[in-house]
C-alpha angles and dihedrals in degrees: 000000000000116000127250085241088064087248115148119220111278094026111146107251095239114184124120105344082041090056091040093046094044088049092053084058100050086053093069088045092050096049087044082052088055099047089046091058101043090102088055092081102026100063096119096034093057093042091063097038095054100024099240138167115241087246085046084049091053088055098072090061093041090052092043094052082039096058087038099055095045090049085064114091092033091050085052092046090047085054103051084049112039096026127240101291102057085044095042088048083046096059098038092062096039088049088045090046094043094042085045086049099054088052104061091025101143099198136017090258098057085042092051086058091046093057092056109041078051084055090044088061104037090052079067101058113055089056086045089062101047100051088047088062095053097050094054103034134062111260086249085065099051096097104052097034085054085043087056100045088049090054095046087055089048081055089065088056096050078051083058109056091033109042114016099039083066087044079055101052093029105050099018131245099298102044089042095050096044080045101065095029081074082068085076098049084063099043088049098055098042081057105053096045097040125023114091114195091230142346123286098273100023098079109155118251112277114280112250112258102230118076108154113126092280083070096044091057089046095055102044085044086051095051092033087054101061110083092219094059086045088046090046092050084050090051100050090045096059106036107042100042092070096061095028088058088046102045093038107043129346102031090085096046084040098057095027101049102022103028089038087219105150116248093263093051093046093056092046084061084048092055092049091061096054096049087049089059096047094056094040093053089059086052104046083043095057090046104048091047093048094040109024087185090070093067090096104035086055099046083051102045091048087054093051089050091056101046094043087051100048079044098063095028091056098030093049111121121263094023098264105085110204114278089247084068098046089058092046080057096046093050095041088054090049082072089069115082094042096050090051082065087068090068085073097051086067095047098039096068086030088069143034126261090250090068106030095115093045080057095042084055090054095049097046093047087069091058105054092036087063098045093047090050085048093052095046087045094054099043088044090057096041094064093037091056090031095249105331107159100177080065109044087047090059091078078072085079100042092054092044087048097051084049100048085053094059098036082055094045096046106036096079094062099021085072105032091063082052098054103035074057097048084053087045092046090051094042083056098044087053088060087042093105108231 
């Protein structure tokens, strides 16, 4: 039967070596999500150093994103294989290599390479994450301890635009970049002594034996084939791209050229973003594990505040909206990126534990496939209406449309399988003798 506590048979116990492996894990992430950002705040400072055009600048993050995406699915299918520790160890040295790269990188060319084999590590640790929590914690548990994971990464984004942006401008580029490249040593080390990939009794089912490609189809159709992996996906797609374009690339050249704020005030914007994010993932976390039926309500209704907020930002008259609306855009886009975790609290029940990371693949690829096509599109319309921001912003609304179609399409389906197989999971805990 099922525990006091809410626990199913077979839940992993979670509590305080839960909490101390897991953390061990988001370290890694946070560290991936420093290292991700770094360019952030290193845009004109790479530009001079490698002589680069401001379209040749854009391609590091697009390459980056592009690298990241297209890790996704094989990353889910390496976890599911190999299990969280050898991926996560994986990524760690390819993101160090990758971070340590960039800052001796002699030539575009060799930092173009070092951006993404630091994209090719960092796509192995979110999944990593995830499947660690579920691992350790009970599955009431999945949506806040994602939400937090999610929070804790945004934290190595607030490192970058605090700290090492002043390392940056303090010690220089080298010195800033091998500085921060040590993050991953330790990372590295705390990993491999202590992270455990789940609790003593609750091993995993054997891993079939065959895995040639046959088995590899058959995994990603099996996850592709559940609506809740595909609404997740959809999920995921419209709601992170908004916040992830802004905060990566075009927020700073946005607020600086067509708003006329000042840098500092625009990273203070920035900022603002990031620590939005932070409290509203604690928030959305709270909610979704306490009332499954608001994921979608709250996907939706992320994605209407944004809209609404790009709308009158871009649509104010005269072009330079009042300061007061600038922060309500800042702080609308920080509920981006927790409401995109939402996408994987519909895959995760949709799918066994044996292929949660092939799923989780699936989801975070939307996200980052939406956000690569955005920053094309912007830059892309940028050059062709010679910097008109009010326009390139606009493809913001053709992406969001495309992804509220297919969350609308799938949701009806997507939950009643969940919840015909949570009836099914209880009926069954009932016949589990005490």
């Amino acid at each position: 039967m099922s525990s006091p506590s809410g626990r199913l048979p077979g839940d992993p116990p979670g509590g305080r070596r839960a909490v101390a492996v897991w953390s061990i894990g988001v370290a890694v992430y946070f560290v991936a999500v420093i290292f991700r950002t770094s360019l952030g705040v290193a845009g004109l400072d790479a530009a001079e150093r490698f002589h680069v055009s401001a379209s040749a600048l854009s391609t590091f993050s697009i390459l980056q994103l592009l690298v990241y995406a297209g890790m996704q699915i094989p990353v889910g299918l390496m976890v599911d294989r190999l299990g969280t520790k050898k991926v996560l160890t994986l990524g760690v040295v390819l993101f160090t290599a990758g971070q340590l790269s960039f800052a001796l990188a002699p030539s575009y060319g060799m930092a173009l390479a070092a951006r993404a084999l630091l994209g090719c590590g960092d796509a192995m640790t979110f999944i990593s994450v995830l499947r660690l929590g579920t691992r350790w914690f009970p599955a009431r548990r999945g949506p806040l301890v994602a939400q937090l994971a999610g929070l804790i990464g945004m934290g190595g984004n607030l490192v970058s635009t605090l700290v090492l942006s002043r390392m940056l401008h303090g010690l220089g580029w080298t010195a800033a970049f091998v500085g921060s490249s040590l993050a991953g040593v330790v990372v590295l080390v705390l990993l491999l002594l202590f992270l455990k990939d789940h609790p003593e009794g609750h091993e995993p089912p054997p891993v079939r034996q065959a895995q040639g490609p046959a088995f590899v189809r058959r995994q990603i159709a099996e996850a592709w084939r559940e609506p809740g992996t595909r609404l997740g996906l959809w999920v995921h797609f419209t709601t992170q791209f908004p916040m992830m374009v802004f905060t990566l690339l075009w927020g700073l050249p946005f607020l600086v050229e067509a708003q006329g704020l000042s840098r500092a005030a625009a990273g203070e914007l920035l900022t603002l973003t990031v620590l939005s994010s932070m409290t509203i993932g604690l928030v959305y976390g709270q909610i979704v594990a306490r009332h499954h039926a608001a994921r979608t309500p709250l996907a939706l209704g992320t994605v209407t505040a944004t809209a609404l907020a790009w709308a009158l930002t871009l649509g104010w008259p005269g072009g330079t909206p009042p300061t007061a609306l600038l922060v309500v855009l800042c702080v609308v886009l920080g509920t981006c990126g927790p409401a995109s975790m939402i996408g994987f609290d519909f895959a995760r029940p949709a799918n066994p534990p044996e292929r949660q990371g092939t799923a989780s693949g699936i989801v975070n690829m939307g996200g980052f496939v939406a956000s690569m096509t955005t920053l094309l599109a912007v830059g892309v319309l940028l050059d062709a209406t010679g910097q008109n921001y009010r326009i390139a912003f606009c493809s913001i609304f053709v992406l969001e449309a495309l992804g509220i179609t297919q969350i609308l399409r799938l949701r009806r389906r997507a939950v009643k399988l969940e919840s015909e197989r949570l009836v099914a999971s209880r009926v069954e805990a009932v016949h589990v003798p005490a």
